[in-house]
N, C-alpha and C positions, 0 to 999 in steps of 0.2 A: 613568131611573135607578131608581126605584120598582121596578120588575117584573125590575132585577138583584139589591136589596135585599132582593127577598122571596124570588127564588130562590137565593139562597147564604145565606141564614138570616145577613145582617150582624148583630151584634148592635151595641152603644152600650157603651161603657170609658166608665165616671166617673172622674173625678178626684177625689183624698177627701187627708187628709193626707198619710199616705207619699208620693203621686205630689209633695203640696206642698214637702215635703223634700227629695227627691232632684232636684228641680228646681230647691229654692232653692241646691242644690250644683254646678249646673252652673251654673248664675248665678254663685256665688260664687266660684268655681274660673275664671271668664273664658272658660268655652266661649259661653253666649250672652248680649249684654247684656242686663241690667234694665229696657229701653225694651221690650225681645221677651218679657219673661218668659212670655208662650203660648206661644213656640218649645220653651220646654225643656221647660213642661209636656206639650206632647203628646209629647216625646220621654221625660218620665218615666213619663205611664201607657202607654203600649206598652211600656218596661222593665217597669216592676212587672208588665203582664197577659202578660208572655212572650210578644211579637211576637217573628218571629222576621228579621222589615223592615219601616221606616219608608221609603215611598213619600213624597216630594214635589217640587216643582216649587220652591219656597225654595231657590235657592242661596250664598244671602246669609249664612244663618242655620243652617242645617240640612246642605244637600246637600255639604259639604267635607270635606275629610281631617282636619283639626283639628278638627270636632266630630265626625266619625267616631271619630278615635285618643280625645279625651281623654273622651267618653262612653264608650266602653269601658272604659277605663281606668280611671272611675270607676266605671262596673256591678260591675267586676270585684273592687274594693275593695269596693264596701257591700254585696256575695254578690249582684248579680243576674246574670243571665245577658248577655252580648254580642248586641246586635244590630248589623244591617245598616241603612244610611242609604243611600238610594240615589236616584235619579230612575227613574222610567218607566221611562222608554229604556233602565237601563242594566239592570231586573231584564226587560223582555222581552229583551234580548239573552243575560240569563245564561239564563233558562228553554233559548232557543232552541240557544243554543251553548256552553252549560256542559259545560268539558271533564269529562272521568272520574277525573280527578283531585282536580279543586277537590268533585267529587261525595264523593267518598272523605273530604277533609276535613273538610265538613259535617257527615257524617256521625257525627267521629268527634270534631267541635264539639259536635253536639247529646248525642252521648252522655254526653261529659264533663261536661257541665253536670249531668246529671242524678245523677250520681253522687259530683257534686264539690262540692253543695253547702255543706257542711259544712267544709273544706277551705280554710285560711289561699290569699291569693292566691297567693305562695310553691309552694304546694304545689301548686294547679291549675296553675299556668304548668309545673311541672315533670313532672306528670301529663299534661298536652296534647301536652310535647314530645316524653316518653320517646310515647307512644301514636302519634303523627305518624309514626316513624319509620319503618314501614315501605313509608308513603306515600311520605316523601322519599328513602328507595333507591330503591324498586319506577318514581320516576319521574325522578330525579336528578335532585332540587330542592337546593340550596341553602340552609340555614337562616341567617339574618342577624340576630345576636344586637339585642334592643333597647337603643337609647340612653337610657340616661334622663335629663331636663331636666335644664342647667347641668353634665353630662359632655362631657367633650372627645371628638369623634371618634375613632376605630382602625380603621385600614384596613388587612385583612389582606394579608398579603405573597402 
Protein backbone atom coordinates (compact mmCIF):
# COMPACT_ATOMS: atom_id res chain seq x y z
CA UNK A 1 0.00 0.00 0.00
CA UNK A 2 3.10 2.29 0.84
CA UNK A 3 4.55 2.35 -2.73
CA UNK A 4 0.72 3.46 -4.06
CA UNK A 5 0.75 6.23 -1.27
CA UNK A 6 3.78 7.54 -2.39
CA UNK A 7 3.05 7.41 -5.96
CA UNK A 8 -0.26 9.33 -6.17
CA UNK A 9 1.17 11.80 -3.60
CA UNK A 10 -2.05 10.76 -0.96
CA UNK A 11 -1.97 13.35 1.13
CA UNK A 12 -3.92 13.05 5.12
CA UNK A 13 -7.53 15.57 5.74
CA UNK A 14 -7.58 16.55 9.43
CA UNK A 15 -10.42 17.05 11.11
CA UNK A 16 -10.46 20.41 12.99
CA UNK A 17 -13.98 22.25 14.02
CA UNK A 18 -16.07 22.81 10.92
CA UNK A 19 -15.73 19.09 9.97
CA UNK A 20 -16.89 18.80 14.02
CA UNK A 21 -20.11 20.86 13.07
CA UNK A 22 -21.19 19.69 10.01
CA UNK A 23 -21.01 16.28 11.54
CA UNK A 24 -22.58 17.08 14.70
CA UNK A 25 -25.50 17.98 11.85
CA UNK A 26 -25.74 14.91 10.38
CA UNK A 27 -25.89 13.28 13.63
CA UNK A 28 -28.49 15.55 14.57
CA UNK A 29 -30.52 15.67 11.57
CA UNK A 30 -30.77 11.33 12.09
CA UNK A 31 -28.60 10.57 9.07
CA UNK A 32 -25.90 8.66 11.31
CA UNK A 33 -26.34 7.65 14.94
CA UNK A 34 -24.31 9.11 17.97
CA UNK A 35 -22.91 5.48 18.59
CA UNK A 36 -21.09 6.15 14.82
CA UNK A 37 -20.36 9.71 15.24
CA UNK A 38 -16.67 8.79 13.04
CA UNK A 39 -19.10 7.77 10.19
CA UNK A 40 -20.24 11.30 9.84
CA UNK A 41 -17.05 12.70 10.63
CA UNK A 42 -15.28 11.37 7.74
CA UNK A 43 -18.14 12.03 5.66
CA UNK A 44 -17.82 15.84 6.87
CA UNK A 45 -14.17 16.35 6.18
CA UNK A 46 -14.37 15.03 2.57
CA UNK A 47 -17.34 17.63 2.33
CA UNK A 48 -15.51 20.43 3.76
CA UNK A 49 -11.96 19.24 1.62
CA UNK A 50 -14.24 19.01 -1.72
CA UNK A 51 -14.03 15.26 -2.35
CA UNK A 52 -15.78 14.67 -5.05
CA UNK A 53 -16.59 10.51 -3.65
CA UNK A 54 -16.57 8.78 -0.43
CA UNK A 55 -15.40 5.14 -1.19
CA UNK A 56 -16.39 2.66 1.51
CA UNK A 57 -17.30 -0.77 2.28
CA UNK A 58 -19.82 0.43 5.52
CA UNK A 59 -23.14 -0.19 4.26
CA UNK A 60 -24.69 0.02 7.52
CA UNK A 61 -23.81 3.67 8.03
CA UNK A 62 -22.51 5.31 4.95
CA UNK A 63 -23.17 3.35 1.72
CA UNK A 64 -27.23 4.05 1.42
CA UNK A 65 -29.54 6.31 -0.24
CA UNK A 66 -30.78 8.05 2.95
CA UNK A 67 -27.31 9.07 3.95
CA UNK A 68 -26.66 9.65 0.29
CA UNK A 69 -30.04 12.07 -0.11
CA UNK A 70 -29.97 13.68 3.41
CA UNK A 71 -25.95 14.46 3.21
CA UNK A 72 -26.68 16.22 0.29
CA UNK A 73 -29.33 17.72 1.25
CA UNK A 74 -27.53 19.18 4.01
CA UNK A 75 -24.10 20.17 1.93
CA UNK A 76 -26.31 21.80 -0.12
CA UNK A 77 -27.93 23.87 2.81
CA UNK A 78 -24.74 24.88 4.84
CA UNK A 79 -23.00 26.03 0.94
CA UNK A 80 -20.88 22.91 0.51
CA UNK A 81 -20.72 21.20 -2.48
CA UNK A 82 -22.68 17.44 -3.19
CA UNK A 83 -20.72 14.57 -2.94
CA UNK A 84 -20.83 10.91 -4.14
CA UNK A 85 -21.10 7.82 -1.45
CA UNK A 86 -20.48 4.99 -3.12
CA UNK A 87 -18.81 1.35 -2.72
CA UNK A 88 -15.91 0.13 -4.74
CA UNK A 89 -17.81 -1.73 -6.96
CA UNK A 90 -19.99 0.63 -7.81
CA UNK A 91 -17.30 3.73 -8.79
CA UNK A 92 -15.08 1.05 -10.80
CA UNK A 93 -18.31 0.26 -12.61
CA UNK A 94 -19.07 3.93 -13.28
CA UNK A 95 -15.32 4.66 -14.33
CA UNK A 96 -15.67 1.61 -16.65
CA UNK A 97 -19.34 2.14 -18.18
CA UNK A 98 -20.33 5.64 -17.34
CA UNK A 99 -22.64 6.57 -20.08
CA UNK A 100 -22.14 10.20 -22.01
CA UNK A 101 -24.62 11.35 -20.44
CA UNK A 102 -24.33 11.04 -16.76
CA UNK A 103 -20.64 12.38 -18.07
CA UNK A 104 -22.40 15.51 -19.29
CA UNK A 105 -24.06 16.06 -15.98
CA UNK A 106 -21.14 15.80 -13.91
CA UNK A 107 -19.82 18.00 -15.64
CA UNK A 108 -22.32 20.61 -15.46
CA UNK A 109 -22.47 19.41 -11.48
CA UNK A 110 -19.05 20.37 -11.08
CA UNK A 111 -19.30 23.54 -12.81
CA UNK A 112 -22.30 24.63 -10.86
CA UNK A 113 -20.86 24.29 -7.77
CA UNK A 114 -18.13 26.44 -8.56
CA UNK A 115 -20.14 29.31 -9.62
CA UNK A 116 -22.90 28.82 -7.37
CA UNK A 117 -21.35 29.35 -4.26
CA UNK A 118 -22.75 32.17 -3.06
CA UNK A 119 -26.16 31.38 -4.10
CA UNK A 120 -29.36 30.72 -1.64
CA UNK A 121 -30.09 26.77 -2.10
CA UNK A 122 -33.27 28.09 -3.95
CA UNK A 123 -31.29 29.46 -6.42
CA UNK A 124 -28.78 26.68 -7.06
CA UNK A 125 -31.35 24.10 -7.43
CA UNK A 126 -33.04 26.38 -9.92
CA UNK A 127 -29.61 27.13 -11.74
CA UNK A 128 -28.79 23.18 -12.03
CA UNK A 129 -32.10 22.72 -13.48
CA UNK A 130 -32.54 25.56 -16.10
CA UNK A 131 -28.43 24.41 -16.89
CA UNK A 132 -29.41 20.36 -17.07
CA UNK A 133 -31.65 21.06 -19.76
CA UNK A 134 -30.16 20.65 -22.63
CA UNK A 135 -28.78 17.42 -21.28
CA UNK A 136 -32.39 16.18 -20.67
CA UNK A 137 -33.64 17.03 -24.33
CA UNK A 138 -30.33 16.19 -26.04
CA UNK A 139 -31.20 12.55 -24.23
CA UNK A 140 -34.91 12.37 -23.38
CA UNK A 141 -34.53 12.11 -19.68
CA UNK A 142 -37.33 12.85 -17.65
CA UNK A 143 -36.97 15.17 -14.70
CA UNK A 144 -38.87 14.09 -11.51
CA UNK A 145 -39.76 16.83 -9.36
CA UNK A 146 -38.42 16.33 -5.56
CA UNK A 147 -40.72 15.48 -2.64
CA UNK A 148 -39.96 16.97 0.28
CA UNK A 149 -40.48 15.27 3.81
CA UNK A 150 -44.17 14.92 5.23
CA UNK A 151 -45.61 16.02 1.42
CA UNK A 152 -48.04 13.72 0.05
CA UNK A 153 -47.05 12.14 -3.19
CA UNK A 154 -48.36 13.34 -7.07
CA UNK A 155 -48.21 11.28 -9.66
CA UNK A 156 -48.35 12.72 -12.77
CA UNK A 157 -51.10 11.70 -15.23
Amino acid sequence: MLPLINEYDVGVIQDDAEADLLAALYVDEGIIPLKYRDDALRIAVASIAEMHIILSWNFQHIVKLKTRNMVNDINTREGYRTIEICSPKEVIGMIRNEPAAMKEIHAIRLDNFEHTKELTPEERSRLRSESAMPVVEKYGFRIVPKVKANEPLRYAK
